[in-house]
Structure formats: structure tokens, C-alpha cells
C-alpha positions as CSV (number, residue, x, y, z in Angstrom):
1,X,1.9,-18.0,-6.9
2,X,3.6,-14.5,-7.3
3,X,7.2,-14.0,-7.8
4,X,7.9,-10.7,-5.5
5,X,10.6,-9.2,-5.1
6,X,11.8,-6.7,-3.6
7,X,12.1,-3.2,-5.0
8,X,14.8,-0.8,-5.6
9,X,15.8,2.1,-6.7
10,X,16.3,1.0,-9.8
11,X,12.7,0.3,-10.0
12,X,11.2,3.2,-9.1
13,X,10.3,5.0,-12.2
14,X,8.5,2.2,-13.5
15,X,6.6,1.6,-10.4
16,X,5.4,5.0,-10.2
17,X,4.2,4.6,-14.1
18,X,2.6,1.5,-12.5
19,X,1.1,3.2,-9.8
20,X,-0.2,6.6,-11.7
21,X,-2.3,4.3,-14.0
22,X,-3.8,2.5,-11.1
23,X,-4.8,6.2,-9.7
24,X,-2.6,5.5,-6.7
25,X,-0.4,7.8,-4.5
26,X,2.9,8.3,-5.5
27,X,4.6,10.2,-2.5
28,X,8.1,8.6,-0.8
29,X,8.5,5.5,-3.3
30,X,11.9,6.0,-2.8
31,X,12.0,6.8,0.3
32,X,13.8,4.1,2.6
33,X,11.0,4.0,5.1
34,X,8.4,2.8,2.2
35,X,8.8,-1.1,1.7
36,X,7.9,-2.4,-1.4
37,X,7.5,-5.6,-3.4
38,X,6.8,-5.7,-7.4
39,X,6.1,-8.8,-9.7
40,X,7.3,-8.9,-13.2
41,X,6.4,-10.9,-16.5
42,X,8.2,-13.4,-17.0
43,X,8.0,-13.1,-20.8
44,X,7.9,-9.3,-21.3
45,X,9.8,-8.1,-18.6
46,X,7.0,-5.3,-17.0
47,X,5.5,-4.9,-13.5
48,X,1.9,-6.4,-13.7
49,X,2.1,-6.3,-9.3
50,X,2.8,-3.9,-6.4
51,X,2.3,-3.9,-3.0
52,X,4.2,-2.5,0.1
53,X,3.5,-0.5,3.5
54,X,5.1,2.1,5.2
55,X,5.7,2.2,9.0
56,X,5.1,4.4,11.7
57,X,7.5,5.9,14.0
58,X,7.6,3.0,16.8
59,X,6.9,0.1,14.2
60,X,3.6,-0.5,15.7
61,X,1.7,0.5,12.8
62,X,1.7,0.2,9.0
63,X,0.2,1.9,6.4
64,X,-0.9,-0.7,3.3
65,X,0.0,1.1,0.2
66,X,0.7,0.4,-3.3
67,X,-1.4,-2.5,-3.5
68,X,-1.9,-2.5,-7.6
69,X,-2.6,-5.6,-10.2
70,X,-2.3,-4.5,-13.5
71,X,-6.1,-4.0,-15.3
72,X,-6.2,-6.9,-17.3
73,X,-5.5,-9.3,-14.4
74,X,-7.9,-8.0,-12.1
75,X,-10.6,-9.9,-10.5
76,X,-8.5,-13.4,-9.8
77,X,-7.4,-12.6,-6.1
78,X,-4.0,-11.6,-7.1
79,X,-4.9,-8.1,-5.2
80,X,-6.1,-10.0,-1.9
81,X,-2.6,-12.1,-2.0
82,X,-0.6,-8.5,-2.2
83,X,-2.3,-7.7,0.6
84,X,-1.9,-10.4,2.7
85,X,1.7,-10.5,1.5
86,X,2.1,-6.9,2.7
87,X,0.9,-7.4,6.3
88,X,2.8,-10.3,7.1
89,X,5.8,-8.0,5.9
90,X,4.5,-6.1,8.1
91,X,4.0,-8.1,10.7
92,X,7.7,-9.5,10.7
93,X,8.7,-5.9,10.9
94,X,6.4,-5.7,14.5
95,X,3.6,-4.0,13.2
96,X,0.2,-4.6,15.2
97,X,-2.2,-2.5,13.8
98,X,-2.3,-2.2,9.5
99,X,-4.4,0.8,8.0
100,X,-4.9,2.1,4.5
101,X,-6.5,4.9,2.4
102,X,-9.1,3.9,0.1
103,X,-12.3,6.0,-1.5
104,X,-13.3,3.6,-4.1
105,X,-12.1,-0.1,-3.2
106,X,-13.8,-0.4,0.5
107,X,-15.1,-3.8,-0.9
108,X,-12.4,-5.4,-1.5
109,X,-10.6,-4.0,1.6
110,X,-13.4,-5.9,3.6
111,X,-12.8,-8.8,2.1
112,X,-8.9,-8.7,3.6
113,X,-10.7,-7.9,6.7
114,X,-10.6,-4.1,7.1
115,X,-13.2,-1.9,9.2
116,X,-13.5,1.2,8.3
117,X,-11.9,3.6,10.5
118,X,-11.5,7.1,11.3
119,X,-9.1,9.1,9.1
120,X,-8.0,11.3,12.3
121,X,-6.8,7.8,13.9
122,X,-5.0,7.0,10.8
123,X,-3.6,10.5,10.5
124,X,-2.7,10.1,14.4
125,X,-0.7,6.9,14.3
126,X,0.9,7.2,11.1
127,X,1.9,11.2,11.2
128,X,5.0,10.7,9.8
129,X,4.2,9.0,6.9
130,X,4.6,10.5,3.7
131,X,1.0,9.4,2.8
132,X,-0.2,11.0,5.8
133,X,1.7,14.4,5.4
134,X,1.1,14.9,1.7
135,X,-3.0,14.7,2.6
136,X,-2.8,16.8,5.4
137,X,-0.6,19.3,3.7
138,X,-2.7,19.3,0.4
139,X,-6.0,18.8,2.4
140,X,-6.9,15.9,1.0
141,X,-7.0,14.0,4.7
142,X,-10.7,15.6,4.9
143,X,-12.0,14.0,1.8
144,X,-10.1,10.6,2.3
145,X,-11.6,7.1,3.7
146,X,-9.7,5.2,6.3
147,X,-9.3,1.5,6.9
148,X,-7.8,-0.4,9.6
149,X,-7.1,-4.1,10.5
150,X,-5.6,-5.8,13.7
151,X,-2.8,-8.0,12.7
């Protein structure tokens, strides 16, 4: 079983290390609205987990984000147990509705049992996300994939 723990501050530097090898977005880690949960080795002391979500404005939706196993671990189901860990966060917090970004892992999203969805619907619910405003200010939001999940 993972060991996660909550992030902070503190942590924040290394997660975004984390996070820009696993190609992911790095926009309002520290940002208070952007929940996040890291596991460490035991025996060296570095992040080899991440997940997290971010929340919309009336807490009925969550963005999945920073969902990241370190390359060597990959393939065991650790990344299908962040992501269940992340929506029953999410859940708790009185989200209904869980979306996420992803070009290249749409597999494995399905396999947590996300449809894909329409980016505008993403873009819509979760406007004041950072995710969210970074694509659309950056134009990325027309090249991106959407997924989405009833919790």
C-alpha cells in the first residue's frame, strides 16, 4: 500500500522536478486550491508518487492532476491507486463530477473509468483552474484531450 502524504510547501520544488520528467503540467502547485499527495522512499528519501486534483469554483467538480509514478515502477497499478486515491479526496471534498487532461495516457484513464469528453465542458466547469487558464491562455485547450468520470 502507498504511504501518502500530504504535500507542502516545502515540497514543491521537488514535486515539480517530479512532475517535469513525467511531462506533466506544472501550473499552481503551490497554489492553495491544488490538493496534493506525494509518496517517498523509504530508504532514499525521494518522491517516486504524485497525485492530487484541483476544484472548481462550487466544489462540484475536480480536475485529476498530477497523477505521476516514477519510470521505473510503472506498470504495477501504482498509477490506477493514485487515481482512485485522488477522487475519493475528491469526493470527501463534494466533488461529483472528476475530469482530467490527457493526450497520450487515454488507456489507462479508461481503465479508472474515464469517457472521453469534450475539452469545452472541461474548460466550462473548471474555468478557474489554473490548468484550465494556462491552456486557454497559451492555446493549448485546442490541441488538448478531455476526460471525465462521474464520482
Amino acid at each position: 500500500m502507498l504511504n501518502l502524504v500530504r504535500a507542502t510547501n516545502a515540497d514543491i520544488a521537488e514535486i515539480s522536478e517530479f512532475l517535469s520528467i513525467a511531462d506533466l503540467t506544472l501550473s499552481g502547485l503551490d497554489s492553495p486550491n491544488v490538493h496534493l499527495w506525494i509518496s517517498r522512499d523509504e530508504t532514499t528519501g525521494r518522491i517516486f508518487a504524485t497525485t492530487g486534483y484541483e476544484g472548481s469554483e462550487d466544489g462540484q467538480h475536480a480536475l485529476i492532476r498530477s497523477v505521476a509514478v516514477a519510470p521505473e515502477l510503472r506498470g504495477g497499478g501504482i498509477g490506477l491507486d493514485l487515481a482512485e486515491f485522488a477522487m475519493q479526496r475528491a469526493v470527501e471534498a463534494g466533488a461529483k463530477q472528476a475530469w482530467l487532461f490527457s493526450r497520450r495516457s487515454g488507456p489507462f484513464w479508461q481503465k479508472a473509468g474515464f469517457s472521453s469528453a469534450h475539452t469545452d465542458d472541461l474548460a466550462l466547469a473548471l474555468a478557474s483552474t489554473h490548468q484550465v487558464q494556462l491552456f486557454t491562455e497559451t492555446g493549448q485547450l485546442e490541441r488538448e484531450v478531455a476526460w471525465s468520470k462521474r464520482l
